[in-house]
C-alpha positions in Angstrom: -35.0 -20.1 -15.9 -34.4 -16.9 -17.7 -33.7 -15.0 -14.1 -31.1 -17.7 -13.3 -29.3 -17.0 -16.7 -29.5 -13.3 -16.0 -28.0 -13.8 -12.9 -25.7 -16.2 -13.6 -24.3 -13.8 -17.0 -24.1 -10.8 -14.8 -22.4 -12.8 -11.9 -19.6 -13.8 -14.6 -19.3 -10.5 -16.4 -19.1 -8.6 -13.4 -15.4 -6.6 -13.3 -12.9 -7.9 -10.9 -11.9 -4.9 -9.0 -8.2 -6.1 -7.8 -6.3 -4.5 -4.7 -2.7 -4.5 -4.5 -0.8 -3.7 -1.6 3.1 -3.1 0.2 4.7 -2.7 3.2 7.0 0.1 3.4 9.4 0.4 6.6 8.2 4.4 6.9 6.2 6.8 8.3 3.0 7.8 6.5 3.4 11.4 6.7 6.8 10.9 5.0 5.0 8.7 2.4 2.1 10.5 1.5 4.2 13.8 -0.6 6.3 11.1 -2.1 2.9 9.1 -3.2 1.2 12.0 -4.7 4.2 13.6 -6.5 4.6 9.8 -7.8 1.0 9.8 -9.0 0.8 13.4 -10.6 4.3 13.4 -12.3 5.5 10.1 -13.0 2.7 8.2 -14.0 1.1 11.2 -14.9 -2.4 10.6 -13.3 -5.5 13.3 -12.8 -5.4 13.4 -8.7 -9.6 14.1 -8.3 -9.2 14.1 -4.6 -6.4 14.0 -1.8 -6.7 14.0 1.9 -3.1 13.5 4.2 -4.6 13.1 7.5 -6.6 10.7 6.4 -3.6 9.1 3.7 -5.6 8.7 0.4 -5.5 9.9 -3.2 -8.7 9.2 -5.2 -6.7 9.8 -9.2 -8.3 8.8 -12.9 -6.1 7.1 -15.1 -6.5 7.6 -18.8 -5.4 4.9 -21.3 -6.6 4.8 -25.0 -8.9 7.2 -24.1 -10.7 5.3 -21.1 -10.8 6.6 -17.6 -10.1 4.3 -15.1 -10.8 5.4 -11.2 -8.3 4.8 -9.0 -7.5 4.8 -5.2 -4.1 5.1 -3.3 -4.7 4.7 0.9 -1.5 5.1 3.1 -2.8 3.0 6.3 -0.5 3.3 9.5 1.0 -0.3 10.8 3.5 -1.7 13.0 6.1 -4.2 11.8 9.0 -5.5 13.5 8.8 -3.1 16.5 8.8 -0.1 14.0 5.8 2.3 12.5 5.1 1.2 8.9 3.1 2.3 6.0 0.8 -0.1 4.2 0.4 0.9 0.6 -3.2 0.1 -0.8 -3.6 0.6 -4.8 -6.9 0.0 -6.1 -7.7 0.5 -9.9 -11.1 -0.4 -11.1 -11.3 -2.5 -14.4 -7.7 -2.7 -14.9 -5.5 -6.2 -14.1 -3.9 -6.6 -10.7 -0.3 -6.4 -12.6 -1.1 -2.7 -13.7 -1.1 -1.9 -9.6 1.9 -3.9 -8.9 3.9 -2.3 -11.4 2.6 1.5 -9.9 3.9 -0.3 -6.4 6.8 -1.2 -7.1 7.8 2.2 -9.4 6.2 4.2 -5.9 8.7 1.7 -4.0 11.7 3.0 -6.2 10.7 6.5 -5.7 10.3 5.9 -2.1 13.9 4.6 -1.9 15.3 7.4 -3.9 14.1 10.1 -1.2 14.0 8.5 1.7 17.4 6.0 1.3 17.0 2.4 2.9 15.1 2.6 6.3 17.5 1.9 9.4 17.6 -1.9 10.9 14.7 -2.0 13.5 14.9 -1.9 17.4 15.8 -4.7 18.8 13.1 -7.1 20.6 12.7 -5.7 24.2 13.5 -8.5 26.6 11.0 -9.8 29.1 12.1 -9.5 32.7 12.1 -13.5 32.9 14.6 -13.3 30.2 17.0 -11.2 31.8 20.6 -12.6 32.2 20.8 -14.4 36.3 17.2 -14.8 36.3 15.2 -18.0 36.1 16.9 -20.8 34.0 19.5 -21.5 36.5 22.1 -21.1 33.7 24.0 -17.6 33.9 26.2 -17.0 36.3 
C-alpha cells in the first residue's frame, strides 16, 4: 500500500514540462540569427549551447534567482507550397504561457527584420485540370 502511495505522490508531483510551438512562413537559416539574438538580448537569457545546422539553442533562464533550462529547435517544414520554420520552445518547470509569450515576442522580432513573408505560390495544376481537358466544359 505504501509503494502505491509513493507512486501515486510522485506520479502527481511530477513537473509538467510544457512545449510551445509556431509556424513561421521563413527559412530557418533566416530564423536561427534572429532567434538567438532574440534570446541573448531581449529576454536576456544565458545561451549554454547553440548549433545552426542543426537549429537549436539550449539557454538557462534565471528568475528570482532560479534557473530554469530551456530549449529553442528551429525544425524545417512545408506549408502552403512554401519552406517554413516550426518554432519549438521548451522551458522546464515553468507554465506553458511563459513560452507563448517568448513566441510571440520572437514572432514580433521576426517581423521586424524579415517584413511580412510574400503570398505563397500558387497550387500547381494537375494535367486533368488543365483548361480543354476532361470535363467537357471549356471551350
Amino acid at each position: 500500500m505504501k509503494a502505491l502511495l509513493v507512486v501515486g505522490f510522485l506520479a502527481i508531483s511530477a513537473p509538467a514540462f510544457a512545449r510551445s510551438e509556431k509556424t513561421e512562413p521563413f527559412e530557418p537559416a533566416e530564423v536561427f540569427p534572429i532567434a538567438v539574438r532574440f534570446l541573448r538580448i531581449d529576454a536576456g537569457v544565458k545561451i549554454v549551447e547553440k548549433d545552426a545546422d542543426d537549429g537549436y539553442v539550449l539557454f538557462d533562464l534565471t528568475e528570482d534567482k532560479h534557473t530554469f533550462r530551456g530549449s529553442l529547435e528551429l525544425v524545417k517544414t512545408e506549408e502552403n507550397g512554401r519552406v517554413s520554420v516550426r518554432i519549438v520552445i521548451k522551458i522546464e518547470d515553468r507554465p506553458e504561457y511563459v513560452e507563448q509569450m517568448y513566441l510571440d515576442k520572437l514572432d514580433v522580432k521576426i517581423r521586424a527584420e524579415l517584413g511580412h513573408p510574400k503570398a505563397p505560390p500558387p497550387p500547381k495544376k494537375k494535367p486533368d485540370e488543365e483548361p480543354g481537358k476532361g470535363t467537357g466544359t471549356d471551350q
